[in-house]
N, CA, C and O atoms as a Maestro MAE file, in Angstrom:
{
 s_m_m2io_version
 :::
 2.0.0
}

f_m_ct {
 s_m_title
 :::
 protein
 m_atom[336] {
  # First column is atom index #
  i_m_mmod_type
  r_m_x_coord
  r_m_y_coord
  r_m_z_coord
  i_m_residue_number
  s_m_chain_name
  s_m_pdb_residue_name
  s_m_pdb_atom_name
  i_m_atomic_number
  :::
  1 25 -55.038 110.150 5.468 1 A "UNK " " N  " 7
  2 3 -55.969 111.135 4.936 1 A "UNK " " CA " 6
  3 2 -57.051 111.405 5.980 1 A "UNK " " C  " 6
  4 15 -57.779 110.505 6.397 1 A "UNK " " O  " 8
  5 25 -57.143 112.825 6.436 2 A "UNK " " N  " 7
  6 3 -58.406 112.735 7.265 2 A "UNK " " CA " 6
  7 2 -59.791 112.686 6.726 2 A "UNK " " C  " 6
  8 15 -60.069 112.748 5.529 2 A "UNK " " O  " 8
  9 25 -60.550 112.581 7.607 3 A "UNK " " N  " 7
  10 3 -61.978 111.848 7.376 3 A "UNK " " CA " 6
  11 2 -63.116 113.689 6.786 3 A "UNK " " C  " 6
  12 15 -63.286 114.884 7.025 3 A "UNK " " O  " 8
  13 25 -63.458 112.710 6.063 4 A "UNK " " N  " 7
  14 3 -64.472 113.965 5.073 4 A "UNK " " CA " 6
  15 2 -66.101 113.907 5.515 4 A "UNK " " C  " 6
  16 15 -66.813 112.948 5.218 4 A "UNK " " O  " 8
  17 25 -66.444 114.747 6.055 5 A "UNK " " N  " 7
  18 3 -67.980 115.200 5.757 5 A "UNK " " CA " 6
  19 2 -68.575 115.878 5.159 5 A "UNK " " C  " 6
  20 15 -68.347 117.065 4.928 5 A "UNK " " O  " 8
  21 25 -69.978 114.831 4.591 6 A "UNK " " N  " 7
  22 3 -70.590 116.287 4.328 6 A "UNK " " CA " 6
  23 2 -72.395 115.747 4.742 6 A "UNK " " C  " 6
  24 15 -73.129 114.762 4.821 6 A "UNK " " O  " 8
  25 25 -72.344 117.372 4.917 7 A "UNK " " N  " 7
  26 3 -73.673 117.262 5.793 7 A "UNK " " CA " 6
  27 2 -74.466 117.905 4.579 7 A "UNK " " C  " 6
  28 15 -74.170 118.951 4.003 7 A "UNK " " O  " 8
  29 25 -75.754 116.889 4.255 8 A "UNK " " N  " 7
  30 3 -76.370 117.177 3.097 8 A "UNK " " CA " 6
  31 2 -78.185 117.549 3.294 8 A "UNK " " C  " 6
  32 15 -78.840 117.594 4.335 8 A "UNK " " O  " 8
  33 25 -78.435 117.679 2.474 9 A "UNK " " N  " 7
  34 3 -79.903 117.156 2.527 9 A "UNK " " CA " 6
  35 2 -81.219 116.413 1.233 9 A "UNK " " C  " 6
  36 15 -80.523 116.774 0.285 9 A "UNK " " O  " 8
  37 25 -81.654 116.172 0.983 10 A "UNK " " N  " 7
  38 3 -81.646 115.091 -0.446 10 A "UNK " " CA " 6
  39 2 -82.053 115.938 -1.453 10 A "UNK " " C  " 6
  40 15 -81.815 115.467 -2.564 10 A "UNK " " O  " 8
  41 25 -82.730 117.324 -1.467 11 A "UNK " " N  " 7
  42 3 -83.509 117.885 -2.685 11 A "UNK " " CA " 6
  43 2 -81.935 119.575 -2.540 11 A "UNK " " C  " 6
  44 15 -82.196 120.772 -2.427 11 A "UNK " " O  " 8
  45 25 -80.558 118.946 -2.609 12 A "UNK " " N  " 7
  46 3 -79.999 119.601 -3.011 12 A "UNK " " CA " 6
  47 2 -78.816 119.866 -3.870 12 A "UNK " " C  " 6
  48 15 -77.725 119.399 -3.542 12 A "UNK " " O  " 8
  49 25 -78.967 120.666 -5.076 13 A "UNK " " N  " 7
  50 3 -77.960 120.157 -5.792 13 A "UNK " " CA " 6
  51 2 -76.510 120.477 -5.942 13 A "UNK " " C  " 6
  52 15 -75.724 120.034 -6.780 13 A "UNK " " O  " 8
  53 25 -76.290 121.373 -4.926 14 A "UNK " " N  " 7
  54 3 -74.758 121.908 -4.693 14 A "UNK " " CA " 6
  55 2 -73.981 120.640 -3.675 14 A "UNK " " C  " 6
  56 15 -72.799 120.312 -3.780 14 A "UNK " " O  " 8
  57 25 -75.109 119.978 -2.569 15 A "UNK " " N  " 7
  58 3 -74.559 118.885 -2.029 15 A "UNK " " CA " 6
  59 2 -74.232 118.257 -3.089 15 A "UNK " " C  " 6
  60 15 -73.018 118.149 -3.261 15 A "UNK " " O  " 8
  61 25 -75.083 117.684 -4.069 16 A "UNK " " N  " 7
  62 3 -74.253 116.471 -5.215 16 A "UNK " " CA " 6
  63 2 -73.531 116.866 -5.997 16 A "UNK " " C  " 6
  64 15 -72.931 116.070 -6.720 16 A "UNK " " O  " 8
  65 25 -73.318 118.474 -6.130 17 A "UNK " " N  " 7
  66 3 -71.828 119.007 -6.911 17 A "UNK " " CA " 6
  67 2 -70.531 118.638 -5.844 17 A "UNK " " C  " 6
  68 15 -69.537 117.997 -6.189 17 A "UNK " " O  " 8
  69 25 -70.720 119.074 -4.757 18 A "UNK " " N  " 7
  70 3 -69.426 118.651 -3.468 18 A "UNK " " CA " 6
  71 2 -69.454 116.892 -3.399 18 A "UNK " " C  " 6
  72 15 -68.306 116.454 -3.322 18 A "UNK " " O  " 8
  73 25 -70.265 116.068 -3.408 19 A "UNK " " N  " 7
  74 3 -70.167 114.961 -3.667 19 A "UNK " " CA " 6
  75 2 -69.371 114.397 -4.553 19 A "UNK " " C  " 6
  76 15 -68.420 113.674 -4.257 19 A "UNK " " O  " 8
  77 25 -69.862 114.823 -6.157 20 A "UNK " " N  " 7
  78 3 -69.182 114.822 -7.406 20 A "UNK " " CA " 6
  79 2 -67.683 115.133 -7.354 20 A "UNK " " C  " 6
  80 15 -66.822 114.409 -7.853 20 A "UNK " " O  " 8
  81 25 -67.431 116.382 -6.644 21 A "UNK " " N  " 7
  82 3 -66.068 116.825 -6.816 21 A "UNK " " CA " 6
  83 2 -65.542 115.924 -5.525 21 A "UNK " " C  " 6
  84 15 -64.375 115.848 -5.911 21 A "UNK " " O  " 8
  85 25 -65.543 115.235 -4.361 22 A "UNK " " N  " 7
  86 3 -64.320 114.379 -3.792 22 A "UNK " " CA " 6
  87 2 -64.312 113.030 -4.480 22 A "UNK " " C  " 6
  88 15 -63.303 112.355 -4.683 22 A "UNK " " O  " 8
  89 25 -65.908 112.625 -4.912 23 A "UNK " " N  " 7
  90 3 -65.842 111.349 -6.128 23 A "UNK " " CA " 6
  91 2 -64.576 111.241 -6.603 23 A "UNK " " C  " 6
  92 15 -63.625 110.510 -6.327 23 A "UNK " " O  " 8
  93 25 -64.822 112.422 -7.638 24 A "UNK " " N  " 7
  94 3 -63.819 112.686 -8.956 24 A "UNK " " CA " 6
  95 2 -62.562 112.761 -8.415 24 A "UNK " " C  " 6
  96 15 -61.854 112.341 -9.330 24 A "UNK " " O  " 8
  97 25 -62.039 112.962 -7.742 25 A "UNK " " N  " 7
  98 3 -60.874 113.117 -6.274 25 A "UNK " " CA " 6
  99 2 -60.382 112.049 -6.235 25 A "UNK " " C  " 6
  100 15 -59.159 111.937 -6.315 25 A "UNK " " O  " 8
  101 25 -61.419 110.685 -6.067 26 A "UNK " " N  " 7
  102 3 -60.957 109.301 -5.466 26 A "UNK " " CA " 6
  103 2 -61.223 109.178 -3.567 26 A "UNK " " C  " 6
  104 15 -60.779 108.453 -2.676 26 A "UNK " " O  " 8
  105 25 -62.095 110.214 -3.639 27 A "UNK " " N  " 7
  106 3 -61.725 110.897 -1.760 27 A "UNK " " CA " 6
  107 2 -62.998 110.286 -1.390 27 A "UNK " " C  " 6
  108 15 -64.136 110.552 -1.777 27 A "UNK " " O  " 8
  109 25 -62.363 108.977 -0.151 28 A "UNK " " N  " 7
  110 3 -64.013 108.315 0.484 28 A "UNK " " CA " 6
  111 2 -64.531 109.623 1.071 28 A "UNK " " C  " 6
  112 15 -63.787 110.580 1.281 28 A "UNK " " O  " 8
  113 25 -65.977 109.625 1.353 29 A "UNK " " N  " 7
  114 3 -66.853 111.147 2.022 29 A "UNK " " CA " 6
  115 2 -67.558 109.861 2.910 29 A "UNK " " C  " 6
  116 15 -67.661 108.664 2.641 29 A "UNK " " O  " 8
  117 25 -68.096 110.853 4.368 30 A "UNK " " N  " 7
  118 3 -69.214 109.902 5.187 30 A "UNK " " CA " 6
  119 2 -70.078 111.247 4.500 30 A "UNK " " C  " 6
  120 15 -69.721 112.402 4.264 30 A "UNK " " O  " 8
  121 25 -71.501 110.456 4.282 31 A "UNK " " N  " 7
  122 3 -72.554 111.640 4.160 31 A "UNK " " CA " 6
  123 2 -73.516 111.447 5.208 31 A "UNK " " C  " 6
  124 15 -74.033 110.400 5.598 31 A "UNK " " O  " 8
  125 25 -73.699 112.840 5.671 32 A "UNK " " N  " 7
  126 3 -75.301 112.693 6.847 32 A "UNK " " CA " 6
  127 2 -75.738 113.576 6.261 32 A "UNK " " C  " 6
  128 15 -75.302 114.668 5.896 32 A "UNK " " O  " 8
  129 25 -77.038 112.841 6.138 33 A "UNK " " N  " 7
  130 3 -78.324 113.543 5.693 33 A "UNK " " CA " 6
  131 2 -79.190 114.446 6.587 33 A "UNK " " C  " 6
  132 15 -79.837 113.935 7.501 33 A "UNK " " O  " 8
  133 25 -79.230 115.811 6.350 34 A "UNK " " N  " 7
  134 3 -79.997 116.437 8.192 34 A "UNK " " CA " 6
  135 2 -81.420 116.841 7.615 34 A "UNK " " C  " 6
  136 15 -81.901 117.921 7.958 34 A "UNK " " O  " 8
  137 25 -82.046 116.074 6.822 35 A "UNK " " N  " 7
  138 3 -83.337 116.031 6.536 35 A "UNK " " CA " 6
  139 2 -84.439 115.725 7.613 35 A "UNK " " C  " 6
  140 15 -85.401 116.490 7.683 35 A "UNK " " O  " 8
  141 25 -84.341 114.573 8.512 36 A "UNK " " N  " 7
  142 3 -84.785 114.268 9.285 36 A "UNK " " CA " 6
  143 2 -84.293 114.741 10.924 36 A "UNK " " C  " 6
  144 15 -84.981 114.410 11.890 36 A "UNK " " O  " 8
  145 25 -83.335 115.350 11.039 37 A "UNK " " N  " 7
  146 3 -81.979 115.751 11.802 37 A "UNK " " CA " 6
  147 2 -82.509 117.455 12.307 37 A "UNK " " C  " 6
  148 15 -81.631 118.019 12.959 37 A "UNK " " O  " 8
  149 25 -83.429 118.059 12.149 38 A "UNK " " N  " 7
  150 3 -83.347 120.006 12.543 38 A "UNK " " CA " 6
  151 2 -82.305 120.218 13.565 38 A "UNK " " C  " 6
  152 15 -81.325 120.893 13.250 38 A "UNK " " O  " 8
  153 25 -82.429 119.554 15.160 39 A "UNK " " N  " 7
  154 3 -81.672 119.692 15.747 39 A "UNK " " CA " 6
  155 2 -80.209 119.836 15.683 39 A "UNK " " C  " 6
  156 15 -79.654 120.840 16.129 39 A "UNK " " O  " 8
  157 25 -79.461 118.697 15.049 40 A "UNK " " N  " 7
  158 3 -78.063 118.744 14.171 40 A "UNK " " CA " 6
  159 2 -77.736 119.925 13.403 40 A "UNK " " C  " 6
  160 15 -76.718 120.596 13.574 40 A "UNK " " O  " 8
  161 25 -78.645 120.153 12.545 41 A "UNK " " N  " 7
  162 3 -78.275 121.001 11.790 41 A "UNK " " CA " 6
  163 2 -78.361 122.345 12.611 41 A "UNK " " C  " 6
  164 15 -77.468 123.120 12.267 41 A "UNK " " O  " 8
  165 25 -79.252 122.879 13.680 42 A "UNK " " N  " 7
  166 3 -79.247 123.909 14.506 42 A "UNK " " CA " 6
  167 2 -77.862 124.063 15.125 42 A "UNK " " C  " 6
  168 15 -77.193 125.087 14.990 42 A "UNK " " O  " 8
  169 25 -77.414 122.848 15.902 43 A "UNK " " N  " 7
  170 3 -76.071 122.738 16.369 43 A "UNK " " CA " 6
  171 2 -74.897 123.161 15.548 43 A "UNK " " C  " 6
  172 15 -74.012 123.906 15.970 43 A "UNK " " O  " 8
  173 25 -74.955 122.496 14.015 44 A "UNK " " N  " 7
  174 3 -73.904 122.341 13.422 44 A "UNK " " CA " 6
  175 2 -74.069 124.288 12.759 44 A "UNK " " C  " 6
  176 15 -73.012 124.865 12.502 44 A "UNK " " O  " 8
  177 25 -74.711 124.653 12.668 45 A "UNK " " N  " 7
  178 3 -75.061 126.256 11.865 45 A "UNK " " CA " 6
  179 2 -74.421 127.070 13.489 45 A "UNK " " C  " 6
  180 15 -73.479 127.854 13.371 45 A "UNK " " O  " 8
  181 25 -74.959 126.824 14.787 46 A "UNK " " N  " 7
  182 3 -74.329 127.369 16.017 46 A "UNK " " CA " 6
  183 2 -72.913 127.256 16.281 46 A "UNK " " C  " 6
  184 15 -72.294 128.160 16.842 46 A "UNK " " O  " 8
  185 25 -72.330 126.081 15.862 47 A "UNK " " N  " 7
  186 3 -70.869 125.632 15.987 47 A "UNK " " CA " 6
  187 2 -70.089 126.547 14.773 47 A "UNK " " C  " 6
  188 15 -69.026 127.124 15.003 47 A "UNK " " O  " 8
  189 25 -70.635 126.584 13.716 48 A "UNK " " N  " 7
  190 3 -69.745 127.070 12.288 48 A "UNK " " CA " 6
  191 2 -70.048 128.786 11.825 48 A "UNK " " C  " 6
  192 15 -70.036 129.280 10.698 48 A "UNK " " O  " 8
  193 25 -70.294 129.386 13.064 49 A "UNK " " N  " 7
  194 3 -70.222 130.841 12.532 49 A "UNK " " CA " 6
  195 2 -71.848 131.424 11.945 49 A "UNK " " C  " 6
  196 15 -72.031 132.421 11.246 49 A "UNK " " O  " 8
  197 25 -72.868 130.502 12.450 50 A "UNK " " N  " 7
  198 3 -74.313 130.995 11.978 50 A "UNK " " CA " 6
  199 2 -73.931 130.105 10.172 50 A "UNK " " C  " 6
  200 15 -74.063 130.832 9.188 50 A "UNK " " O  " 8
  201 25 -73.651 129.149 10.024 51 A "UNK " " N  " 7
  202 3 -73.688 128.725 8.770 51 A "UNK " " CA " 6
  203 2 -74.838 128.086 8.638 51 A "UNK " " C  " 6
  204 15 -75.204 127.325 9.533 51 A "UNK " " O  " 8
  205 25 -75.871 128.356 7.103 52 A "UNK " " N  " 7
  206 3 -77.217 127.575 7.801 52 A "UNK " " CA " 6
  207 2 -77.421 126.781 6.051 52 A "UNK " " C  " 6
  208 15 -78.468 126.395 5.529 52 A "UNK " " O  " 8
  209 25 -76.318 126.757 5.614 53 A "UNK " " N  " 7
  210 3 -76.969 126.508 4.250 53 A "UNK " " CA " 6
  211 2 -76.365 125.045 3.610 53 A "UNK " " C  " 6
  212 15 -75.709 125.494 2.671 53 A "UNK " " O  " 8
  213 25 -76.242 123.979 3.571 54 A "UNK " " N  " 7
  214 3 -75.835 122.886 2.851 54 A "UNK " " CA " 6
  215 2 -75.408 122.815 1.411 54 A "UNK " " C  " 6
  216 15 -75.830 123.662 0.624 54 A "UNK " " O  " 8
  217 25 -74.533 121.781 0.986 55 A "UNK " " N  " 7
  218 3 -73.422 121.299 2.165 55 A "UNK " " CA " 6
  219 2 -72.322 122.464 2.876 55 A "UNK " " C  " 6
  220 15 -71.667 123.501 2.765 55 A "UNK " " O  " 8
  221 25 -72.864 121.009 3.896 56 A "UNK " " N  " 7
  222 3 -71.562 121.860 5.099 56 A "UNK " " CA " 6
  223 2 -70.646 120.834 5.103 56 A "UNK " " C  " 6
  224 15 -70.972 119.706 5.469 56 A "UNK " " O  " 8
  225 25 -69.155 121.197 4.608 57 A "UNK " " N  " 7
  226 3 -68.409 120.433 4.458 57 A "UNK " " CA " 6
  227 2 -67.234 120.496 5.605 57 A "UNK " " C  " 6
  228 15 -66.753 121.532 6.063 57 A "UNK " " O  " 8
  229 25 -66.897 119.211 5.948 58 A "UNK " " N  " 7
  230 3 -65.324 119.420 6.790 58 A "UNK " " CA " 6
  231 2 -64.339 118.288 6.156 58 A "UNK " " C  " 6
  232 15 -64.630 117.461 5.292 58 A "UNK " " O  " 8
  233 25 -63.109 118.473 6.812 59 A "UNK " " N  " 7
  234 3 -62.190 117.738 6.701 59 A "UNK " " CA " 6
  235 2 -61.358 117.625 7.714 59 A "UNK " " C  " 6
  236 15 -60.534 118.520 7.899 59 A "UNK " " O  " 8
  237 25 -61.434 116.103 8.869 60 A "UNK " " N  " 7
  238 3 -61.353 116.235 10.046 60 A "UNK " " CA " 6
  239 2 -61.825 117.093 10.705 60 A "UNK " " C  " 6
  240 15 -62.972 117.427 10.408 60 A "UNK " " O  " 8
  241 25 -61.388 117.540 11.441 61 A "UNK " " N  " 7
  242 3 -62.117 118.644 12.344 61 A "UNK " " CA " 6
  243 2 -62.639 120.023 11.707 61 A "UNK " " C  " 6
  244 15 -63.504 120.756 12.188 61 A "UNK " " O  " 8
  245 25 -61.994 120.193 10.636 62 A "UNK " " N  " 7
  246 3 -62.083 121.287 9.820 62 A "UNK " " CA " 6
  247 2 -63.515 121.793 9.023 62 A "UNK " " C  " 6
  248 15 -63.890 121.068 8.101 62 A "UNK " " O  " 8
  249 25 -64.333 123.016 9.346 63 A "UNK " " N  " 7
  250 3 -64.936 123.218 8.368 63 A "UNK " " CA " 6
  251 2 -64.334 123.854 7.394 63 A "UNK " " C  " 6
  252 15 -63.482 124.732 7.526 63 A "UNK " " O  " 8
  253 25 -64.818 123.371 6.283 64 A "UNK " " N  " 7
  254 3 -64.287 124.335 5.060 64 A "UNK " " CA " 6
  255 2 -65.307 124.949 4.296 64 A "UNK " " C  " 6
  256 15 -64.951 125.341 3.185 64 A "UNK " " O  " 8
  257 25 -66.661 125.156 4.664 65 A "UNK " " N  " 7
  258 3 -67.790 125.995 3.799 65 A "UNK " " CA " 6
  259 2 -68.149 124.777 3.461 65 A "UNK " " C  " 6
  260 15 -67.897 123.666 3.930 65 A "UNK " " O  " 8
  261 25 -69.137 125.373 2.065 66 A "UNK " " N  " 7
  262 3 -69.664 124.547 1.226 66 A "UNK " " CA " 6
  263 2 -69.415 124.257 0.057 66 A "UNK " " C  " 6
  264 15 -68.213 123.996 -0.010 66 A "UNK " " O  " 8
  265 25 -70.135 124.111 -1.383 67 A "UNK " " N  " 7
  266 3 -69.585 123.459 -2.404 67 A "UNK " " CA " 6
  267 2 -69.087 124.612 -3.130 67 A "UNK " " C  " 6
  268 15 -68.324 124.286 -4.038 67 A "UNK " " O  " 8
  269 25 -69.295 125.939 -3.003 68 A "UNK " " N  " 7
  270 3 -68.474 126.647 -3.669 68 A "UNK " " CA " 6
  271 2 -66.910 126.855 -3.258 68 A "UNK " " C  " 6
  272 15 -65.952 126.722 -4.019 68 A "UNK " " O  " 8
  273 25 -66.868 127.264 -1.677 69 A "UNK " " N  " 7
  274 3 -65.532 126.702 -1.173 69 A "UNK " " CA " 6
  275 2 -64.608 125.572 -1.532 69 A "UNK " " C  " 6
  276 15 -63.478 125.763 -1.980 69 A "UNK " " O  " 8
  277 25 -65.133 124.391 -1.320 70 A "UNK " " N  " 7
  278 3 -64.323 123.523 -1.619 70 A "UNK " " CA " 6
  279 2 -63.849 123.468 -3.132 70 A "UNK " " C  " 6
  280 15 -62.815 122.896 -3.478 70 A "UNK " " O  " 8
  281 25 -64.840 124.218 -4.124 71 A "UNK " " N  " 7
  282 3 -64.483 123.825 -5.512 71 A "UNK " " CA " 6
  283 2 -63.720 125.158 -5.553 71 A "UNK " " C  " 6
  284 15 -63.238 125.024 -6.678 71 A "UNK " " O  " 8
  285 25 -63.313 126.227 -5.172 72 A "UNK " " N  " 7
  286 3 -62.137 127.276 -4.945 72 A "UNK " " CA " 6
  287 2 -60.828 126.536 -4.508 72 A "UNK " " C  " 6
  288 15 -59.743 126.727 -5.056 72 A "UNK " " O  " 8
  289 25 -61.029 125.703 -3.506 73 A "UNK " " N  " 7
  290 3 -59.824 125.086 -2.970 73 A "UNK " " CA " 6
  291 2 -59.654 124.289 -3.493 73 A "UNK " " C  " 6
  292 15 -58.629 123.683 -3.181 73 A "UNK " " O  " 8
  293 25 -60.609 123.636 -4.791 74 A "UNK " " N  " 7
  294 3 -59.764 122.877 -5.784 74 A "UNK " " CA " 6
  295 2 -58.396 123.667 -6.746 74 A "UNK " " C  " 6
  296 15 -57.172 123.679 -6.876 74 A "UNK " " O  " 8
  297 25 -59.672 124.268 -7.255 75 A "UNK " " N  " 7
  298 3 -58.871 124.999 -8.090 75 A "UNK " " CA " 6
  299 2 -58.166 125.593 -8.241 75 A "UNK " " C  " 6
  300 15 -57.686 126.054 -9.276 75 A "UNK " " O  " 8
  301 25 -57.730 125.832 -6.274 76 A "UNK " " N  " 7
  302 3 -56.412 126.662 -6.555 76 A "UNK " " CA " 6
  303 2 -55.607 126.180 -5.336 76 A "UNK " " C  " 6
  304 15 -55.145 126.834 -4.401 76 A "UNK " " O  " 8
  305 25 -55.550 124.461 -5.674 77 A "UNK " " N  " 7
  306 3 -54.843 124.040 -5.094 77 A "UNK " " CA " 6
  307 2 -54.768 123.533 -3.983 77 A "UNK " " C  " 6
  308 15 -54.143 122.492 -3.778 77 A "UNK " " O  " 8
  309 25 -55.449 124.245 -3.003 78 A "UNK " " N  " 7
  310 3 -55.549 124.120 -1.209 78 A "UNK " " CA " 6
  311 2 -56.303 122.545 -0.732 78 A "UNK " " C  " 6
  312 15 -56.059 121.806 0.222 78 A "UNK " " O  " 8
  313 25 -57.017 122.469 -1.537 79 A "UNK " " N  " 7
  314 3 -58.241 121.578 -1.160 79 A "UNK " " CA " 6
  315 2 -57.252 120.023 -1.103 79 A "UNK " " C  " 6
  316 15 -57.453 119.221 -0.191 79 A "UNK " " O  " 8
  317 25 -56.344 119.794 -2.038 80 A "UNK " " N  " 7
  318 3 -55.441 118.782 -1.666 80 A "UNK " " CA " 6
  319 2 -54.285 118.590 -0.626 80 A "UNK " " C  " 6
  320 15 -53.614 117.755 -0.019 80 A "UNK " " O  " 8
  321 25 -54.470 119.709 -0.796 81 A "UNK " " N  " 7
  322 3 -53.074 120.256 0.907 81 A "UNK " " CA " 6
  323 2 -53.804 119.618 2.112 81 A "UNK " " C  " 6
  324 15 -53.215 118.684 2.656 81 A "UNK " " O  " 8
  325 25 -55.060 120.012 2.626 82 A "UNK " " N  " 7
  326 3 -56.498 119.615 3.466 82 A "UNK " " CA " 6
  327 2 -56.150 118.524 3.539 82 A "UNK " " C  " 6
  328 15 -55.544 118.307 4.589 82 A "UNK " " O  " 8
  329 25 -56.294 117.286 2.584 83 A "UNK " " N  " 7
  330 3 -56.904 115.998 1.946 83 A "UNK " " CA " 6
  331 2 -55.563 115.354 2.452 83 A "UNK " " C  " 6
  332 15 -55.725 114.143 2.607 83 A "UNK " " O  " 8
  333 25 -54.171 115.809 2.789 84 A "UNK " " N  " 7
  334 3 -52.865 115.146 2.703 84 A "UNK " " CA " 6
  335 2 -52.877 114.748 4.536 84 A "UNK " " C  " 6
  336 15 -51.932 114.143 5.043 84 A "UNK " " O  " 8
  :::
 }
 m_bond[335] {
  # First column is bond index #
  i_m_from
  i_m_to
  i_m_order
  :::
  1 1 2 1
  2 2 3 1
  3 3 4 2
  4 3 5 1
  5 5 6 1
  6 6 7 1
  7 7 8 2
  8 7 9 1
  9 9 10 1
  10 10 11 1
  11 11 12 2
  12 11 13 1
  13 13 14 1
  14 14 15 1
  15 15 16 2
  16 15 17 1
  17 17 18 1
  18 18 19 1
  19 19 20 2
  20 19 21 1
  21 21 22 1
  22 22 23 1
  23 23 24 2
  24 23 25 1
  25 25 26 1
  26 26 27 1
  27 27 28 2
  28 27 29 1
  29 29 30 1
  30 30 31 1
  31 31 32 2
  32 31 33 1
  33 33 34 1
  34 34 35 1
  35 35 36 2
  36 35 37 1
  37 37 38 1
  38 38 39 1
  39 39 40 2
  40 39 41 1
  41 41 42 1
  42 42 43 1
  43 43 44 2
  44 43 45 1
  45 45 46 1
  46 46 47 1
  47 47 48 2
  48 47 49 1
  49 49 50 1
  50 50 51 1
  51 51 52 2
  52 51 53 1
  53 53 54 1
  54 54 55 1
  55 55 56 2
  56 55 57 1
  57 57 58 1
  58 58 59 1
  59 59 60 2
  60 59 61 1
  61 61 62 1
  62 62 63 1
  63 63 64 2
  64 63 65 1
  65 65 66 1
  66 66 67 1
  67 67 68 2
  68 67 69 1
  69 69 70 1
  70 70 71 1
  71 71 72 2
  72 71 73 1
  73 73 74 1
  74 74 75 1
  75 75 76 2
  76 75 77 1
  77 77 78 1
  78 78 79 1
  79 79 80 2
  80 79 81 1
  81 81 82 1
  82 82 83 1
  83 83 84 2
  84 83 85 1
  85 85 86 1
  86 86 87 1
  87 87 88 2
  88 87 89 1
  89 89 90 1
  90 90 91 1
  91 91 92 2
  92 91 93 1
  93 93 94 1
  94 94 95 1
  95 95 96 2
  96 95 97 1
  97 97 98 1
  98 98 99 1
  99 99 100 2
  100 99 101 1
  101 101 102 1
  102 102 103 1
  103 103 104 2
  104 103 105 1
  105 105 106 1
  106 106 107 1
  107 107 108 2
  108 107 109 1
  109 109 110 1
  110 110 111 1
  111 111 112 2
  112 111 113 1
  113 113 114 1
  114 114 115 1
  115 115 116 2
  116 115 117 1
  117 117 118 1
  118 118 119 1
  119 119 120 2
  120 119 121 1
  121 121 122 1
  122 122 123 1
  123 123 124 2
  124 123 125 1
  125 125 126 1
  126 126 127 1
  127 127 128 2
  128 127 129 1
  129 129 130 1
  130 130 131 1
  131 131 132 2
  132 131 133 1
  133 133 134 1
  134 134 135 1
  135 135 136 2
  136 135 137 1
  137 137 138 1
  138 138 139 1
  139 139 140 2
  140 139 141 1
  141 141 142 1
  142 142 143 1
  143 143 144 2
  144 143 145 1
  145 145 146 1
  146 146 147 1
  147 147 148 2
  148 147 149 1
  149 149 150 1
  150 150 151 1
  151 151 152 2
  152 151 153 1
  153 153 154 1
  154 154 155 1
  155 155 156 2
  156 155 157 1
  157 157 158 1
  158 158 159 1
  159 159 160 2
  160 159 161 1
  161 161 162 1
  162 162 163 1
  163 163 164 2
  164 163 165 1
  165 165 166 1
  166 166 167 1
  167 167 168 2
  168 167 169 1
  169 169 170 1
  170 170 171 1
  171 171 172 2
  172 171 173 1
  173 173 174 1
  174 174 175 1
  175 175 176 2
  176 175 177 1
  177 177 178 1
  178 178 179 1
  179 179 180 2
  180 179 181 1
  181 181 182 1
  182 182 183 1
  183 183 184 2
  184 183 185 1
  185 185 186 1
  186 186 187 1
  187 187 188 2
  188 187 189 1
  189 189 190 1
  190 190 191 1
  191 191 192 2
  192 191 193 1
  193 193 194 1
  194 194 195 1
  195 195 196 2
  196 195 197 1
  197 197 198 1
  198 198 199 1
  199 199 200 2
  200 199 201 1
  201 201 202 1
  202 202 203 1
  203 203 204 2
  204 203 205 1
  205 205 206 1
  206 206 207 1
  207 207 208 2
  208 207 209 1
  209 209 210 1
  210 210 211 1
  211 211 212 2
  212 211 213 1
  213 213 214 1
  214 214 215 1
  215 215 216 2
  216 215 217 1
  217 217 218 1
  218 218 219 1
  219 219 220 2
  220 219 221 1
  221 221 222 1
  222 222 223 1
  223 223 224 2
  224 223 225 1
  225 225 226 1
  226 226 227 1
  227 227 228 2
  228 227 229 1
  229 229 230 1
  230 230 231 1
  231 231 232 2
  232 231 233 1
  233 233 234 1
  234 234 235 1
  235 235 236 2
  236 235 237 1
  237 237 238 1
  238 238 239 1
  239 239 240 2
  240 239 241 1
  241 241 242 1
  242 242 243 1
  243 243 244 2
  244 243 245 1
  245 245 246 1
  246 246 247 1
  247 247 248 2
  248 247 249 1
  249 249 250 1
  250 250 251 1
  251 251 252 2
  252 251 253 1
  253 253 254 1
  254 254 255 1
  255 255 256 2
  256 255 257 1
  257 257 258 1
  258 258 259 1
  259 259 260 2
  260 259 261 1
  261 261 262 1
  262 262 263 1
  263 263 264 2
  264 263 265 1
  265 265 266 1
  266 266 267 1
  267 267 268 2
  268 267 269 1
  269 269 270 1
  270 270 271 1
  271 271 272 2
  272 271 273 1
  273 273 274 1
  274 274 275 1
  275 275 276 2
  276 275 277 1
  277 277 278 1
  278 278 279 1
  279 279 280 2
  280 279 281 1
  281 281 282 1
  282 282 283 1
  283 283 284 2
  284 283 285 1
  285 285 286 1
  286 286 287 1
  287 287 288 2
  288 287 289 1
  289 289 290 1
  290 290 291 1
  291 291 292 2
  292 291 293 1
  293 293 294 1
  294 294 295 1
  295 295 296 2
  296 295 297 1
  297 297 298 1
  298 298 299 1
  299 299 300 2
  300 299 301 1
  301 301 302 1
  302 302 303 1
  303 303 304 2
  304 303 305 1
  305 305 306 1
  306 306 307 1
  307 307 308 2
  308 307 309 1
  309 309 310 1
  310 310 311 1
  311 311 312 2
  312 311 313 1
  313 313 314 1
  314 314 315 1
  315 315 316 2
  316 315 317 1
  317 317 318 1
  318 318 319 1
  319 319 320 2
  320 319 321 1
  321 321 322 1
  322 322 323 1
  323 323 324 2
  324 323 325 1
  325 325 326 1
  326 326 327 1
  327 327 328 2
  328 327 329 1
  329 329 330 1
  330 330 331 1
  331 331 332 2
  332 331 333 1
  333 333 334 1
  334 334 335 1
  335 335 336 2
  :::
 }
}
């Protein structure tokens, strides 16, 4: 299974919906927090297409958006294809 991120920050609650949903999964997540981090997160928004909004989720190398994405690719399937 490849390795899951998500890049969070603590006063947000779509990060702990994407949390919730690989929980509920059984799916270990590493979480980094870019609260203390601006730089990271400048990088990581420059690397992903101007993405500036948390969570920023990947899977292995993969970004896949954030918690509305991934809960689309639940629901219709994809998000376990990713996860295999």
């Amino acid at each position: 299974m490849p390795v899951v991120k998500i890049y969070t920050t603590t006063v947000c609650p779509y990060c702990n919906a994407a949390k919730n949903l690989f929980k509920s999964l059984g799916v270990t997540y590493e979480e980094i927090n870019l609260d203390n981090d601006p730089d990271l997160r400048t990088k990581l928004s420059i690397d992903n297409n101007g993405w500036r909004t948390v969570p920023m989720i990947f899977i292995g190398d993969k970004f896949i958006g954030g918690f509305d994405d991934a809960n689309k690719l639940y629901k219709n399937g994809e998000l376990s294809k990713l996860l295999s």
